[in-house]
PAVEXMI-829020 format. One line per field, with one value per residue (C-alpha): x negated, y, z negated; residue number from 1. Coordinates in steps of 0.5 Angstrom, whole numbers, always signed. Each point is the difference from the previous one (the first is absolute). Example, Ala and Ser with C-alpha at 12.3 -4.5 7.8 and 13.67 -1.06 7.14 Angstrom:
BEGIN
px <- (-25; -2)
py <- (-9; +7)
pz <- (-16; +2)
n <- (1; 2)
END
This chain:
BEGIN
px <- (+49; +1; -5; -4; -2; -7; -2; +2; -6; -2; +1; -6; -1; -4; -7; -5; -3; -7; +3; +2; -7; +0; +6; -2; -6; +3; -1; +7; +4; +5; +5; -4; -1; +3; +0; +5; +8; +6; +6; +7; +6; +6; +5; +6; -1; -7; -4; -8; -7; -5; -7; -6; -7; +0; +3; -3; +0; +1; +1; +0; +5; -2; +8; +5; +8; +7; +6; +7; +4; +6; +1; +3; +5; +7; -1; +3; +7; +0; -5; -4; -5; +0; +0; -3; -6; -1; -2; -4; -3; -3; -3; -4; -2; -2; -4; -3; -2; -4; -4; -3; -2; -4; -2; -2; +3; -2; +6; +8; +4; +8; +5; +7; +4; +7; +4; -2; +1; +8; +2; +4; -4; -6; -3; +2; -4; -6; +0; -1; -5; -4; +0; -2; -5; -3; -1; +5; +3; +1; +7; -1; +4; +1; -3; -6; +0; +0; -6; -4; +2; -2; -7; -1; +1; -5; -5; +0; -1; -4; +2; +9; +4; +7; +7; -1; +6; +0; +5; +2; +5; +4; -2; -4; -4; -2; -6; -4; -9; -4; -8; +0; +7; +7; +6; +7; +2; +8; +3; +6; +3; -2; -4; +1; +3; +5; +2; +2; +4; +3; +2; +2; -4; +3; -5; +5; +2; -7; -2; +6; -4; -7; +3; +3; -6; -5; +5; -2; -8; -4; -5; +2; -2; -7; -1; +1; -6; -4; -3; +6; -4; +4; -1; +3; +2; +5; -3; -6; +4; +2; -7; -2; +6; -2; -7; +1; +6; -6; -5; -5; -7; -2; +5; -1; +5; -2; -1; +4; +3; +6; +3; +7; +3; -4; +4; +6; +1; -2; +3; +7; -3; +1; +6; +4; -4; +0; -7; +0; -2; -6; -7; -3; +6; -3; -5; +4; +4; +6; +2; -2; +4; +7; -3; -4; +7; +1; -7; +0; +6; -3; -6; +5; +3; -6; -2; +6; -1; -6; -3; -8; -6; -1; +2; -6; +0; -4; -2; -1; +6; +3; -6; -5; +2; +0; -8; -1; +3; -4; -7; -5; +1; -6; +2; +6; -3; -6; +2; +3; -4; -6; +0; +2; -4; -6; +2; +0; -7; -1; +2; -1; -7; -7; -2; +5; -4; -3; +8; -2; -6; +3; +5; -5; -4; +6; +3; -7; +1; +7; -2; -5; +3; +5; +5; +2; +6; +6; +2; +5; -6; -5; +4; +1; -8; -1; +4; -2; -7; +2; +4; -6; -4; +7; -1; -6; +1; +4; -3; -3; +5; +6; -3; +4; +7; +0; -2; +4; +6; -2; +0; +7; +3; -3; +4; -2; +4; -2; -1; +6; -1; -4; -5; +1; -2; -6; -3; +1; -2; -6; -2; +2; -5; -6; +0; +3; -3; +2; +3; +3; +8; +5; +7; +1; -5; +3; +7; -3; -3; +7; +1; -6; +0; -6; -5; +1; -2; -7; -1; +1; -4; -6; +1; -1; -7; -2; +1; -3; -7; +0; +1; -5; -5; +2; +4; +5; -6; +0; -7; -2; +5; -1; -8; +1; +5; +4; +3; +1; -4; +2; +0; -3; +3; -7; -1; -6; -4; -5; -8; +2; +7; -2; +0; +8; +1; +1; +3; +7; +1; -3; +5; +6; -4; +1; +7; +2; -5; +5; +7; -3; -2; -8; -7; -3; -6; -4; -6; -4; +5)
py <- (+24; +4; -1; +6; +3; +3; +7; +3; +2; +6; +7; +3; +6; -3; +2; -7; -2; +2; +7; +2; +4; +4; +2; +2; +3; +4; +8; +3; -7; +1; +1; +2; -6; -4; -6; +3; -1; +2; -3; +3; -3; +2; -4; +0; +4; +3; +3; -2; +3; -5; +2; -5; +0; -6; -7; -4; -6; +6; +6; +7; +4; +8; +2; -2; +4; -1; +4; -3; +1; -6; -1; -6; +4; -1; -6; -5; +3; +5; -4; +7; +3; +7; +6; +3; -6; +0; +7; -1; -6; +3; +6; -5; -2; +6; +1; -6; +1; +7; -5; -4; +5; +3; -6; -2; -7; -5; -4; +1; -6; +2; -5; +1; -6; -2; +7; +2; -8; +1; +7; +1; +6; -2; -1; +8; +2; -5; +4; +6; -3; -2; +7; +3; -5; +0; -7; -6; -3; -8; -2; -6; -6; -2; -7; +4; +3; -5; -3; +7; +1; -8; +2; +6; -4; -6; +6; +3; -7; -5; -6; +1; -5; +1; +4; +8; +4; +7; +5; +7; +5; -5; -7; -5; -4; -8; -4; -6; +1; -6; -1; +6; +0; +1; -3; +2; +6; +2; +8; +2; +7; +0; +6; +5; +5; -5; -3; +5; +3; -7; -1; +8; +0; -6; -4; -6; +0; +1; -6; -4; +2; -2; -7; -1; +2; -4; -6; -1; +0; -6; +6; -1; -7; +0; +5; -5; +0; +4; +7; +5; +6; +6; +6; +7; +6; -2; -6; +4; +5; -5; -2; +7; +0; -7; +2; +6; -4; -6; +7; -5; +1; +1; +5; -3; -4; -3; -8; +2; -7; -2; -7; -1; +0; +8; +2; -3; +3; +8; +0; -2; +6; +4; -2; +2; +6; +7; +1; +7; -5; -3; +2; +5; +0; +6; -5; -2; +5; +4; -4; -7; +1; -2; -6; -4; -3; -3; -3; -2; -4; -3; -3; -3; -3; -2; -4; -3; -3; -2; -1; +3; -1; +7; +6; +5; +6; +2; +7; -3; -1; +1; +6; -5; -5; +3; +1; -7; -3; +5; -3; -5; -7; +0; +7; -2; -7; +5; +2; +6; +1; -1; +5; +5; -1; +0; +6; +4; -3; +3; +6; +1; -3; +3; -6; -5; -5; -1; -3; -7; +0; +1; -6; -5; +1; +0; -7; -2; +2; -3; -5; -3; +1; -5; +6; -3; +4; -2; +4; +5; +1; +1; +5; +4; +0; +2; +7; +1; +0; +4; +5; +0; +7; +5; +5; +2; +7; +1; +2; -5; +1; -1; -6; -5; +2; +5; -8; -4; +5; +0; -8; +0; +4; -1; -2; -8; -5; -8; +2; -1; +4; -5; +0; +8; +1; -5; +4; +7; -2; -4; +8; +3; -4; -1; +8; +2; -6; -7; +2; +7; +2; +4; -1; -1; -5; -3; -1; -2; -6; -3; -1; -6; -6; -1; -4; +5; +6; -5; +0; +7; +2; -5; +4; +7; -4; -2; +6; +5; -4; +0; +8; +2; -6; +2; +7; -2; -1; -6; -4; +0; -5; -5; +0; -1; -6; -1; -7; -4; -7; -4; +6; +5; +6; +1; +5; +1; +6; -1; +5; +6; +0; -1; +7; +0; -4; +5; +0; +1; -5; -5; +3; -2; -6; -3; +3; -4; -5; -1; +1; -7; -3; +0; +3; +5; -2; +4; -3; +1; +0)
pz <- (+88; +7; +5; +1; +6; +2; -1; +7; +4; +0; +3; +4; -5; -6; -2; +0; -7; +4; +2; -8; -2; +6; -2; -7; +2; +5; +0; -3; -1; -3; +4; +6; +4; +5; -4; -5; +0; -3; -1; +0; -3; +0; -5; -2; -7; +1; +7; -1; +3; -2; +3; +0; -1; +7; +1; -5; -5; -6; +4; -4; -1; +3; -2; -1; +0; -1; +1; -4; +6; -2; +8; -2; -6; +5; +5; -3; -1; +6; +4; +2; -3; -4; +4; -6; -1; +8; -1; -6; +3; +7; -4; -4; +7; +2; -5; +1; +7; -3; -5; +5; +5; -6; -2; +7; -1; +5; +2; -4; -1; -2; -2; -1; -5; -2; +0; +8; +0; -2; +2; +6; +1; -2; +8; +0; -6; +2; +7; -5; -5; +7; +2; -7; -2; +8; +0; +2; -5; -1; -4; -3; +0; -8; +2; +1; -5; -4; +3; +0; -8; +0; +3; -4; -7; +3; +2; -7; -4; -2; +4; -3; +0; +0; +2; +2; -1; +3; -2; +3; +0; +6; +0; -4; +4; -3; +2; -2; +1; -2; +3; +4; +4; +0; +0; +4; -4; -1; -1; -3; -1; -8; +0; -7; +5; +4; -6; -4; +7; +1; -8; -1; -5; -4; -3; -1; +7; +3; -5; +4; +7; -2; -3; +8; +3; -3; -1; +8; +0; +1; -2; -9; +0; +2; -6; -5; -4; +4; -1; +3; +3; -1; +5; +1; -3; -5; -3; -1; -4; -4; -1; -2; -5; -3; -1; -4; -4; -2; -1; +5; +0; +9; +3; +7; +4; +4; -3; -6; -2; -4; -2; +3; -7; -1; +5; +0; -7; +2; +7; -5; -4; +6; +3; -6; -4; +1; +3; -3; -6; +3; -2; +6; +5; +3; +4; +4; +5; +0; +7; -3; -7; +3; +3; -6; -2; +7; +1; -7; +2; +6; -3; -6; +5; +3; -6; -3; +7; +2; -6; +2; -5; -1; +3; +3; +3; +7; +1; +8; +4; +8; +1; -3; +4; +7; -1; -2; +7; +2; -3; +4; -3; -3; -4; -2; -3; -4; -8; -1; -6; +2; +6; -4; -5; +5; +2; -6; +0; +7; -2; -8; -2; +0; +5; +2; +2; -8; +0; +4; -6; -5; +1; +1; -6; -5; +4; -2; -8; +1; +3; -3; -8; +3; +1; +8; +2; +5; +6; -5; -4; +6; +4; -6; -2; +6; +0; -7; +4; +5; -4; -5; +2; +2; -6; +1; +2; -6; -6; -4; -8; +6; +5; -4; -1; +7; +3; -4; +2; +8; -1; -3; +4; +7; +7; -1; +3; -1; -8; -6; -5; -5; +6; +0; -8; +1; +6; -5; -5; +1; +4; -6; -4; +5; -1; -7; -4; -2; -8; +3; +1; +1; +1; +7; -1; -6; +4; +6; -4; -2; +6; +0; -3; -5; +5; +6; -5; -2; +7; +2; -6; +2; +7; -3; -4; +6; +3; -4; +0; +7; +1; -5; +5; +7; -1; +5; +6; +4; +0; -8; -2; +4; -2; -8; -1; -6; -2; -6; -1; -7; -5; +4; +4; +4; +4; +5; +2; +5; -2; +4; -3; -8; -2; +1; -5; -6; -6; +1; +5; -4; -5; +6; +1; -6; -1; +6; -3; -6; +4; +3; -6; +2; -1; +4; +3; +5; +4; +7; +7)
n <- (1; 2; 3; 4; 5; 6; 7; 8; 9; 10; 11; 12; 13; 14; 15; 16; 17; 18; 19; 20; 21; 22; 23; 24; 25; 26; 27; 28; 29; 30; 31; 32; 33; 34; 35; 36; 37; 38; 39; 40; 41; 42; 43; 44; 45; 46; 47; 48; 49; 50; 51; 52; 53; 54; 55; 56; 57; 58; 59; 60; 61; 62; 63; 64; 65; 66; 67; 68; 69; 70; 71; 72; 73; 74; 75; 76; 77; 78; 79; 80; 81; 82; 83; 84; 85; 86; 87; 88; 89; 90; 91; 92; 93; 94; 95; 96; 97; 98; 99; 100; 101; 102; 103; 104; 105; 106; 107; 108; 109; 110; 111; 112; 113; 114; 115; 116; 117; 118; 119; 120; 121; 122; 123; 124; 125; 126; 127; 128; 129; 130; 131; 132; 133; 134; 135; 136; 137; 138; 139; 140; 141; 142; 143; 144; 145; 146; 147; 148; 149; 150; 151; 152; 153; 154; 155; 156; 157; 158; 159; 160; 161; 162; 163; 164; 165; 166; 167; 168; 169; 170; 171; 172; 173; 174; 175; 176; 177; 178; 179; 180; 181; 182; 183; 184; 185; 186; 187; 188; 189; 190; 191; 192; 193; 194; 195; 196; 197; 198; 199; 200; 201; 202; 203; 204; 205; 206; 207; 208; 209; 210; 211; 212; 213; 214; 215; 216; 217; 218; 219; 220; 221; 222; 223; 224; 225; 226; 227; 228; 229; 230; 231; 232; 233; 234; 235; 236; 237; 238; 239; 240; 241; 242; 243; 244; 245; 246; 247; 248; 249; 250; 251; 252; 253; 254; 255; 256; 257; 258; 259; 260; 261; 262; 263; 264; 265; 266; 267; 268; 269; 270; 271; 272; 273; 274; 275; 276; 277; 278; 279; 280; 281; 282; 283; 284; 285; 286; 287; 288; 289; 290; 291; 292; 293; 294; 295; 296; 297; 298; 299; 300; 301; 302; 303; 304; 305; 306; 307; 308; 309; 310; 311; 312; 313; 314; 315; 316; 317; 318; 319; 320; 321; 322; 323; 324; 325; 326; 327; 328; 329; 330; 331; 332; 333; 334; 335; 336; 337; 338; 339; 340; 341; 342; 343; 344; 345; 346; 347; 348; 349; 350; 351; 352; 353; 354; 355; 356; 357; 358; 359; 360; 361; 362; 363; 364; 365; 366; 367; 368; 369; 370; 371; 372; 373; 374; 375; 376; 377; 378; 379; 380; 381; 382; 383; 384; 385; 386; 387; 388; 389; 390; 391; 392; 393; 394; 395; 396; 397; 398; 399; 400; 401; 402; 403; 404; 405; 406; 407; 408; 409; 410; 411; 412; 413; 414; 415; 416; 417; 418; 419; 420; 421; 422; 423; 424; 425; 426; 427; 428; 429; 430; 431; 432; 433; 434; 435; 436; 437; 438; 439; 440; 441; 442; 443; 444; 445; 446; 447; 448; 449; 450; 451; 452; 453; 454; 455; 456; 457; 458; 459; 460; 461; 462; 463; 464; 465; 466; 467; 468; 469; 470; 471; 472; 473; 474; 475; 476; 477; 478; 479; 480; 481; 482; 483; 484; 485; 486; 487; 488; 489; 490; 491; 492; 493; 494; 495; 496; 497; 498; 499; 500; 501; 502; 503; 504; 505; 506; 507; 508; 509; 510; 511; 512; 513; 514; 515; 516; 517; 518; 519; 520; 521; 522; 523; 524; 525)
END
């Protein structure tokens, strides 16, 4: 494997880890502070406005735009961008700037990529974007693109390992991460958009341009393997595709993992069918279509040689990447998960602190039935925990599937989609019940292998004695343990607290009592 560079310093602009709830509890926040940031890409297929709630481990997204502008539609057989796409481009800009006036954004950042990279005229049109966006514009070189989609990938995963490949409408940017860093990255002219200019439109001869391409990166072989971390537009297109074909049960992208072989026999699919035929093309946009069989080719190519483990795909790349060189050491180093588990706790539950609580006294019950949890295991109770009170506002007969829906589907990075479903499902029942279903519920858990359900479901029991003892407020907890003691699941009340212990939560006691394989027992704290 490469020798990997440290994460480059950081840029002055970063929010401190000690600054993030005054920033949440910040009158008007969204949008109207200094601490937000937008960042503007200007690709060679898409032009993108990205507003963020602050520069942090797991920022949130305020907004989020594009406009299909193809500004790298020509420029591999003319050598200058589309009068038409310039055109289409600087509107987008305006309309941009117009954005982050009204939402009063603190600092804009905008990047340009492979098609402002190559075009005779693209100094020109960057001096136009510049003027229209109201900001100085940073064109970025492919090697450092490479390392900020790199950075993107690292800032979205738990601890990746293997080869990121970024795939636009000009180039495709190559890259190897381990432990936190990047290797030397590599750019080639094979994005869908530059393909399909430089093959005209020919599969055939684009495949023969692919194979000379890669055929000269040293980037393929530290793929063998390893997990291969597909990103872009087009890739994701296809994933959406793929998803549909195999009617899978979780409609998020990010994390969606596949064997080499899976995708290997679908993006073969793609090269050589009519994508008419496939189920819900119409997810994917006009403007993207023309491409599939391009990047399909492309990430064929990148299989047959580099051989990876499995392919997944990130929904984090170069913008992504550019907040995360901009994190403190230590923030960069904090999990992803856990902060932003922690912020909907902030901002969701009745009273954030009962979290901290009910964390200790489940790892108690676990722990002392001889359930210990490694480092996996434990991060994810955690969320579990911090994400268990966030449905309380929505009526009591949809708590569990309006939770389990936010849970699936929420922004989080540092999570696969096994990680997803447990967290969502363990909500789901905390509030609807350990023998309750529904068919989101049903298709989530075929996502779980048998031992991680019995774990979610002991969570839930868990819960739902907690809730009834504590209504989500801190400080009653801690004040009437539970843990098991040979057959016994033994629950402590101390004098003043004894009136809590009414039937229905014996009667979840003793539910949970039966999941652990123990008795109930209640006695003096």
């Amino acid at each position: 494997m490469e020798n990997l560079s440290p994460i480059p310093a950081p840029a002055p602009f970063r929010v401190e880890a000690d600054a993030r709830a005054e920033v949440l509890n910040a009158p008007g926040r969204l949008g109207l502070g200094a601490g937000t940031l937008a960042i503007v890409d200007i690709g060679s297929n898409s032009v993108r406005l990205v507003v963020y709630e602050m520069v942090a481990r797991a920022p949130a997204q305020v907004f989020n735009e594009k406009e299909m502008a193809g500004l790298g539609r020509q420029v591999a057989t003319t050598g200058q961008l589309a009068k038409d796409a310039m055109e289409k481009a600087i509107a987008a800009l305006v309309r941009f700037r117009i954005l982050c006036e009204a939402m009063h954004v603190g600092e804009i950042r905008v990047i340009a990529t492979a098609a402002a990279r190559y075009a005779s005229n693209g100094p020109e049109f960057i001096a136009r974007a510049e003027e229209a966006i109201g900001q100085p514009i940073e064109l970025i070189s492919g090697d450092r693109e490479a390392v900020l989609s790199g950075l993107g990938v690292v800032s979205g995963f738990d601890n990746p390992d293997g080869v990121v490949g970024d795939l636009g409408g000009g180039s495709l940017e190559l890259i190897s991460i381990a432990r936190g860093g990047v290797g030397q990255g590599a750019s080639v002219p094979l994005g869908g958009l530059a393909l399909l200019d430089r093959s005209k439109n020919s599969l055939r001869l684009a495949e023969k341009i692919v194979k000379d391409e890669l055929d000269r990166l040293p980037q393929i072989a530290a793929m063998k393997g390893r997990d291969f971390y597909a990103v872009g537009g087009t890739w994701r297109a296809l994933a959406t595709l793929h998803q549909h074909q195999v009617h899978y049960p979780l409609n998020v992208m990010h994390g969606y993992t596949l064997s080499a072989r899976d995708v290997a026999d679908f993006v073969k699919l793609v090269e050589k069918a009519d994508l008419t035929g496939l189920d819900s093309i119409d997810s994917v946009s006009s403007a993207r279509r023309p491409l599939l069989a391009y990047g399909a080719l492309v990430l064929d190519e990148l299989i047959k040689r580099g051989k990876p483990r499995a392919v997944i795909i990130s929904a984090q790349g170069v913008r992504e990447g550019l907040l995360h060189e901009q994190l403190a050491p230590e923030e960069r180093a904090a999990d992803p998960l856990l902060r932003a588990a922690r912020d909907y706790n902030h901002l969701r539950a009745r009273d954030p602190r009962h979290a901290a609580e009910l964390i200790a006294w489940s790892r108690a019950i676990l722990e002392t039935a001889g359930l210990p949890e490694d480092e996996p295991s434990a991060r994810l109770t955690e969320s579990v925990c911090l994400l268990s009170d966030i449905g309380w506002r929505a009526h009591p007969d949809y708590r569990g599937e309006q939770s389990m829906n936010v849970i699936a589907h929420a922004y989080f990075t540092g999570i696969d989609h096994v990680g997803r479903a447990f967290l969502a499902l363990a909500i789901f029942h905390r509030y609807a019940g350990l023998k309750s279903t529904s068919p989101t519920a049903l298709a989530l858990r075929a996502l779980l292998p048998q031992p991680i359900l019995e774990r979610a479901l002991l969570l839930a029991a868990i819960f739902r004695v907690a809730y009834l003892l504590s209504a989500g407020m801190a400080g009653l907890l801690p004040r009437m343990p539970a843990t098991c003691v040979d057959g016994r699941l033994i629950l402590r009340f101390p004098d003043d607290l004894r009136a809590l212990a009414s039937d229905r939560v014996i009667g979840r006691l003793k539910q949970l009592a039966k999941l652990l394989g123990r008795e109930v027992e209640i006695t003096r704290a």
